[in-house]
N, CA, C and O atoms as a GROMACS GRO file, in nm:
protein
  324
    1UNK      N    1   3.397   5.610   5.478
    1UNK     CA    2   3.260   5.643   5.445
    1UNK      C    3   3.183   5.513   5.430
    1UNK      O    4   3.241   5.420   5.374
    2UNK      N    5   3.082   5.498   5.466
    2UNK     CA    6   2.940   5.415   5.494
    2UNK      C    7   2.839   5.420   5.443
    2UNK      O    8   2.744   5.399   5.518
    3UNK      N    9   2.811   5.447   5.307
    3UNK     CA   10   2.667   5.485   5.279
    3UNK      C   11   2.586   5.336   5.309
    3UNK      O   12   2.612   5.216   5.313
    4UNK      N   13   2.468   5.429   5.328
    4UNK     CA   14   2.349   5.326   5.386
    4UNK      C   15   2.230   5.373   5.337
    4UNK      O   16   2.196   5.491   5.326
    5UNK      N   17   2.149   5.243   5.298
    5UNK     CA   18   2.046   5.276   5.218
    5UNK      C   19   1.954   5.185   5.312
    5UNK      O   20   2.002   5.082   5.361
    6UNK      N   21   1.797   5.231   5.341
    6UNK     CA   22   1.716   5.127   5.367
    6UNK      C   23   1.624   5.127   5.253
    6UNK      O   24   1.616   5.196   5.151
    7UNK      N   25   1.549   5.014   5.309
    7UNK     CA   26   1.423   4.942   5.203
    7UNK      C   27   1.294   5.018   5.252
    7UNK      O   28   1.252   4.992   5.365
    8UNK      N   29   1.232   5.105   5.179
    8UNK     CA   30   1.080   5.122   5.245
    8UNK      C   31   0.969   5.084   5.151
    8UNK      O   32   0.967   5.049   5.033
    9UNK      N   33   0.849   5.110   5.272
    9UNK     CA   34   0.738   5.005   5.205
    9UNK      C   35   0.629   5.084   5.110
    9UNK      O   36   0.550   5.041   5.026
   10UNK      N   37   0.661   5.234   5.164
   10UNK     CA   38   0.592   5.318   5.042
   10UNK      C   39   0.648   5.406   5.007
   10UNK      O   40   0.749   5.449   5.063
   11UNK      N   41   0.598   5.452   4.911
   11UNK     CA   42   0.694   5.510   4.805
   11UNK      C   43   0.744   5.687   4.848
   11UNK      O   44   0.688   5.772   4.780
   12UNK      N   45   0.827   5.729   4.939
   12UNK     CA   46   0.866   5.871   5.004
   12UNK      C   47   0.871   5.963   4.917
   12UNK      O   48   0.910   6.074   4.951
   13UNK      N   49   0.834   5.938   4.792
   13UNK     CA   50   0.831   6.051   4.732
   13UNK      C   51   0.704   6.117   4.696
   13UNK      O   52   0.699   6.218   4.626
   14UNK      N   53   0.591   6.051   4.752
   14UNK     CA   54   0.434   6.115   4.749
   14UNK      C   55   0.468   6.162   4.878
   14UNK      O   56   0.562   6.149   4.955
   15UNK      N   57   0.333   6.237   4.874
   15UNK     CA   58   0.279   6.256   5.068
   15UNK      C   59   0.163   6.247   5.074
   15UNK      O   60   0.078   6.236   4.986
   16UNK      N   61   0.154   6.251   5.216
   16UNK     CA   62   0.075   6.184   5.340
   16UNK      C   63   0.135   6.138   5.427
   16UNK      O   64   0.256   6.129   5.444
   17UNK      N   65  -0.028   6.079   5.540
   17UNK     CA   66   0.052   6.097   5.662
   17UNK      C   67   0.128   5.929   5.668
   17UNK      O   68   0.243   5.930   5.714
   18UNK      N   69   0.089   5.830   5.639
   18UNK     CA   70   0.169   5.737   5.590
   18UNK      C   71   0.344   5.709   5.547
   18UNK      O   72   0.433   5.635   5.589
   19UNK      N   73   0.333   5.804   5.448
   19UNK     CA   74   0.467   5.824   5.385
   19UNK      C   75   0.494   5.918   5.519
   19UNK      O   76   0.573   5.848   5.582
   20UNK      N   77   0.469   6.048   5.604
   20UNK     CA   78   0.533   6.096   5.680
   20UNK      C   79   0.626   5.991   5.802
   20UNK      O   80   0.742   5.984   5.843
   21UNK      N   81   0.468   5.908   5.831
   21UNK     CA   82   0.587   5.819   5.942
   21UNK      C   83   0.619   5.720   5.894
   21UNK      O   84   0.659   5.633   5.972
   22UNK      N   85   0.617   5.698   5.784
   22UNK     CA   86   0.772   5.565   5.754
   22UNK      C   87   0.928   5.633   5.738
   22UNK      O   88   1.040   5.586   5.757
   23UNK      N   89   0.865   5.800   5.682
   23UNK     CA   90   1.040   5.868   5.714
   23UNK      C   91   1.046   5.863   5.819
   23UNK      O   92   1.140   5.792   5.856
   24UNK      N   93   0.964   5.924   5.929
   24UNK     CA   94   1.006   5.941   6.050
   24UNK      C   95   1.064   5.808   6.136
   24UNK      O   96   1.158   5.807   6.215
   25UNK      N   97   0.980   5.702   6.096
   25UNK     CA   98   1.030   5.571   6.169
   25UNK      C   99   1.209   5.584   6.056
   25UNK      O  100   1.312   5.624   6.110
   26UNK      N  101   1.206   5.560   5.969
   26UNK     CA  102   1.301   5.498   5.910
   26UNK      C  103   1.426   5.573   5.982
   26UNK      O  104   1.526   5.518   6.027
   27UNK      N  105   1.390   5.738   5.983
   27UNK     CA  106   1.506   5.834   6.064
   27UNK      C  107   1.580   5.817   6.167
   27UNK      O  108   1.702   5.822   6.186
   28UNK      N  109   1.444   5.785   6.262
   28UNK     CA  110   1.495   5.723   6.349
   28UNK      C  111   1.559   5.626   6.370
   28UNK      O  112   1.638   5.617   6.465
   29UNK      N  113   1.532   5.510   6.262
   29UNK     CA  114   1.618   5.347   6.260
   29UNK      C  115   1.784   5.402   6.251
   29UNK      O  116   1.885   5.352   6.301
   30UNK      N  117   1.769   5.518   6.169
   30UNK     CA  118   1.886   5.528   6.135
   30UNK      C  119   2.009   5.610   6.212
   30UNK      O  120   2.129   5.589   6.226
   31UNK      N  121   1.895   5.739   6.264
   31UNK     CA  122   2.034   5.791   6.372
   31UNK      C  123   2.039   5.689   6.463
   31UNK      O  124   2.153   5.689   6.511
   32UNK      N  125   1.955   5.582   6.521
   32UNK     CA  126   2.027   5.517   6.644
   32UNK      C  127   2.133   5.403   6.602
   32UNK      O  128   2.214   5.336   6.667
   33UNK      N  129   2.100   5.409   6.478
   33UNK     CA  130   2.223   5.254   6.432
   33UNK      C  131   2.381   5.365   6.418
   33UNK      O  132   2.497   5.327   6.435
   34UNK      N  133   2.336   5.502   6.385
   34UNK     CA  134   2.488   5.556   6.353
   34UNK      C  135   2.518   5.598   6.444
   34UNK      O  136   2.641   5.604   6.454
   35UNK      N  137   2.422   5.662   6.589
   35UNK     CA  138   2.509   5.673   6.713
   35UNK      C  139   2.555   5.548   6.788
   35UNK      O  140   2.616   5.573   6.892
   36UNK      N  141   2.540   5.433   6.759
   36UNK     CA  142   2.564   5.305   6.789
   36UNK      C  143   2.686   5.266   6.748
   36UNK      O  144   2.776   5.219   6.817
   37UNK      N  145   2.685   5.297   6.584
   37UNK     CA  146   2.825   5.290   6.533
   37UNK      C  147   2.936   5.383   6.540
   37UNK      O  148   3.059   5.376   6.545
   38UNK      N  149   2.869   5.451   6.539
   38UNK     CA  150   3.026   5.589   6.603
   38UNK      C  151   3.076   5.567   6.763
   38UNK      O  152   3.192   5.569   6.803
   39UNK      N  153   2.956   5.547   6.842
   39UNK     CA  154   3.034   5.540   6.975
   39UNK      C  155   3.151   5.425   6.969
   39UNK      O  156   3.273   5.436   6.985
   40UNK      N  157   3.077   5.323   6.943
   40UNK     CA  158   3.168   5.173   6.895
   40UNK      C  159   3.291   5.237   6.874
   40UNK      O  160   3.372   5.264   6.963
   41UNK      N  161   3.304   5.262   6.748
   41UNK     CA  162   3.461   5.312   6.665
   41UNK      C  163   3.487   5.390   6.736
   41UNK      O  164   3.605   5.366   6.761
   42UNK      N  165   3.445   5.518   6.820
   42UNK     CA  166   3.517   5.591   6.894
   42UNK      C  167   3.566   5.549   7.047
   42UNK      O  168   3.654   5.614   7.103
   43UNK      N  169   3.481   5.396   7.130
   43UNK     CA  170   3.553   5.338   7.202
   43UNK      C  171   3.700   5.299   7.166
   43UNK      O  172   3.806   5.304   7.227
   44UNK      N  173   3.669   5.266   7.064
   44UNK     CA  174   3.830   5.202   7.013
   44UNK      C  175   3.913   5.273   6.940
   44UNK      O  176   4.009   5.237   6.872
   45UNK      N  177   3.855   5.407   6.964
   45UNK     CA  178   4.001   5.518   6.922
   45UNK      C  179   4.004   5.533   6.808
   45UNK      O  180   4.115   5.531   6.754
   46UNK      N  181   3.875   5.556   6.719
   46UNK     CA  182   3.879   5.587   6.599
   46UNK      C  183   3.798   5.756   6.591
   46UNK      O  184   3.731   5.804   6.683
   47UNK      N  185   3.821   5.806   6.491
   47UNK     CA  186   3.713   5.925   6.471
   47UNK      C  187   3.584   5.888   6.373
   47UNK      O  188   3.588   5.836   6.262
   48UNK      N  189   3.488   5.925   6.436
   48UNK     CA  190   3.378   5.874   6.339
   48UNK      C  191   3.282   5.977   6.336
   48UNK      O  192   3.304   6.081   6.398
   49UNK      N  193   3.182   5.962   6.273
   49UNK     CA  194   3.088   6.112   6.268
   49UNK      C  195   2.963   6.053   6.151
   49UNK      O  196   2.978   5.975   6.056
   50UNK      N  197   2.876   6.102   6.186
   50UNK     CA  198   2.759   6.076   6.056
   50UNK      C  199   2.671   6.184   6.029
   50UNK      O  200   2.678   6.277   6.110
   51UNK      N  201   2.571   6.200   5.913
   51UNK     CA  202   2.533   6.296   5.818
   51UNK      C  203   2.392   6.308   5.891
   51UNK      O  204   2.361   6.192   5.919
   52UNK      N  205   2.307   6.382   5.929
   52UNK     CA  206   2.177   6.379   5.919
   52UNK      C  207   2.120   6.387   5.767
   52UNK      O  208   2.142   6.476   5.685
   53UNK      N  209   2.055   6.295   5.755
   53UNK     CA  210   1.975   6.283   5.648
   53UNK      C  211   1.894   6.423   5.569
   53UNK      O  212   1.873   6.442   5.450
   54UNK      N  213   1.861   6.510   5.694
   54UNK     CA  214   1.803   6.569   5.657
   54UNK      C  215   1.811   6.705   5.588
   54UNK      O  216   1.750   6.771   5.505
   55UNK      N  217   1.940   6.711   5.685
   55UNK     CA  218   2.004   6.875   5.660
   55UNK      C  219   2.135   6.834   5.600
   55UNK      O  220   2.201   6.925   5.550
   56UNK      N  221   2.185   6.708   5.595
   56UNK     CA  222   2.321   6.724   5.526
   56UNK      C  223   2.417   6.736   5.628
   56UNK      O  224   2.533   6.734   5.587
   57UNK      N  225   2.398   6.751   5.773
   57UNK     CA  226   2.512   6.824   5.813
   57UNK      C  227   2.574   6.720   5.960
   57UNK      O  228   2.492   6.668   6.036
   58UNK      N  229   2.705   6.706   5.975
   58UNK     CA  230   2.743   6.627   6.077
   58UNK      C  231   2.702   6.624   6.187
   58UNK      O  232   2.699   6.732   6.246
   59UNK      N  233   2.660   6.517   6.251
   59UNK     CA  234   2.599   6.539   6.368
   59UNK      C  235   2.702   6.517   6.502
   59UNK      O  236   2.648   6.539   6.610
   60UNK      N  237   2.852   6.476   6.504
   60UNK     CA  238   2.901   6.479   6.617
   60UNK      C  239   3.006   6.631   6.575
   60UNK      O  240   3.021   6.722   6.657
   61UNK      N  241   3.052   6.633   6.474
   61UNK     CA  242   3.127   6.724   6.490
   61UNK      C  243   3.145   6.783   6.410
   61UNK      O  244   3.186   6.766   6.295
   62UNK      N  245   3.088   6.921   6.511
   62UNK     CA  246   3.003   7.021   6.427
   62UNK      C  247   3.070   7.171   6.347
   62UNK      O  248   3.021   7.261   6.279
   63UNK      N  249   3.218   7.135   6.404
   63UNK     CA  250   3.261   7.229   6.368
   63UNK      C  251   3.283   7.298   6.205
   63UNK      O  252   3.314   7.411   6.169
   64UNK      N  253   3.255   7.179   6.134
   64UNK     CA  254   3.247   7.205   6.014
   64UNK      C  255   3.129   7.153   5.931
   64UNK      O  256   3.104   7.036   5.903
   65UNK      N  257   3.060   7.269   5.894
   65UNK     CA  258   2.934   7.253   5.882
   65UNK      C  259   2.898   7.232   5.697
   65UNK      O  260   2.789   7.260   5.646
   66UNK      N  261   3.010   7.181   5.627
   66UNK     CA  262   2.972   7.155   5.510
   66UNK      C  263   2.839   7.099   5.492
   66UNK      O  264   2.813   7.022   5.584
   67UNK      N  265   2.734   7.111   5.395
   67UNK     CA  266   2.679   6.986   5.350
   67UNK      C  267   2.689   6.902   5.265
   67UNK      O  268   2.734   6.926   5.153
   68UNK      N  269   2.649   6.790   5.301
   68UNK     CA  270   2.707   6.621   5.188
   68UNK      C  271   2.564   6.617   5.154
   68UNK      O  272   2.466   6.612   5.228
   69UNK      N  273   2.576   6.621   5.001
   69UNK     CA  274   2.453   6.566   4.930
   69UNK      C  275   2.455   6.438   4.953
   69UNK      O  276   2.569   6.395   4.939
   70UNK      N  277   2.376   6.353   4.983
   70UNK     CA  278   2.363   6.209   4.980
   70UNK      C  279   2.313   6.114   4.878
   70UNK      O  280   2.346   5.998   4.853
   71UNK      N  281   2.182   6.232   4.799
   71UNK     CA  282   2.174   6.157   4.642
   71UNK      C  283   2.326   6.209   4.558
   71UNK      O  284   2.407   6.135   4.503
   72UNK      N  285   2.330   6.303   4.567
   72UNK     CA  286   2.458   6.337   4.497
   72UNK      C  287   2.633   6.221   4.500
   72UNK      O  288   2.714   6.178   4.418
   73UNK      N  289   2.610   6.216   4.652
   73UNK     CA  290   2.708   6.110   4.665
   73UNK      C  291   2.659   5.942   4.624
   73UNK      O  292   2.735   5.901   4.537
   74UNK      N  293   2.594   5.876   4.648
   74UNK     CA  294   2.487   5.786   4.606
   74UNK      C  295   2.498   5.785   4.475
   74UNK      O  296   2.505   5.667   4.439
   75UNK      N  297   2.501   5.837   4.411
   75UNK     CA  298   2.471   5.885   4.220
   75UNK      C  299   2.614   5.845   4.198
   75UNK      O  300   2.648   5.734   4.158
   76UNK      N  301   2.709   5.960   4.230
   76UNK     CA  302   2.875   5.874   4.215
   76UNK      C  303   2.895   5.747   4.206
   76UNK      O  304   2.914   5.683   4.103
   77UNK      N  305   2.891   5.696   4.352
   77UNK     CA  306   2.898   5.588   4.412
   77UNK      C  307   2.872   5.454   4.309
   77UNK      O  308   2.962   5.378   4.275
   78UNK      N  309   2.733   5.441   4.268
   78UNK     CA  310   2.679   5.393   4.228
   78UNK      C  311   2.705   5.427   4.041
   78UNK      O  312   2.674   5.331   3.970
   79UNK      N  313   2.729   5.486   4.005
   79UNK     CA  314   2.797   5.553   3.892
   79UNK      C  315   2.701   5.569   3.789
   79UNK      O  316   2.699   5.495   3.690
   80UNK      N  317   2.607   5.678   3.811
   80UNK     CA  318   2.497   5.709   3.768
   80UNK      C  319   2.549   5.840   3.683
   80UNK      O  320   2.528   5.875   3.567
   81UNK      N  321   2.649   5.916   3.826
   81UNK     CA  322   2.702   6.033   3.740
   81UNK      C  323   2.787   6.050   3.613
   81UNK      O  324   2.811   6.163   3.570
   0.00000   0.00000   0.00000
């Protein structure tokens, strides 16, 4: 596991259309760095897979459709819980 956090420049927890596209940019920063990194590890014969941010749910393999809280895991992690 990989958690990944970015830095943004306004604050995502108001709205507007501002705050809309810095998620949307940031989303994007982020599925292309994790399909970047999964193909990688899966050239070299590893299994890899990552979370959409949005829904929680794996994006290569889909067969199991748990969802991963990410503040929830984050909170652990970080030992908040």
């Amino acid at each position: 596991i990989v958690p990944t956090c970015q830095r943004a420049v306004t604050d995502l927890v108001k709205t507007g259309e501002d705050v809309e596209k810095e998620k949307d940019e940031l989303l994007e920063k982020f599925m292309g760095w994790a399909k970047q990194v999964c193909q990688t590890l899966e050239d070299k014969g590893y299994w890899s897979d990552y979370i959409d941010p949005c829904s929680g749910l794996s994006m290569i393999h889909q067969d199991s459709q748990i969802v991963y809280s990410e503040v929830e895991a984050l909170s652990i992690l970080k030992g908040y819980a």
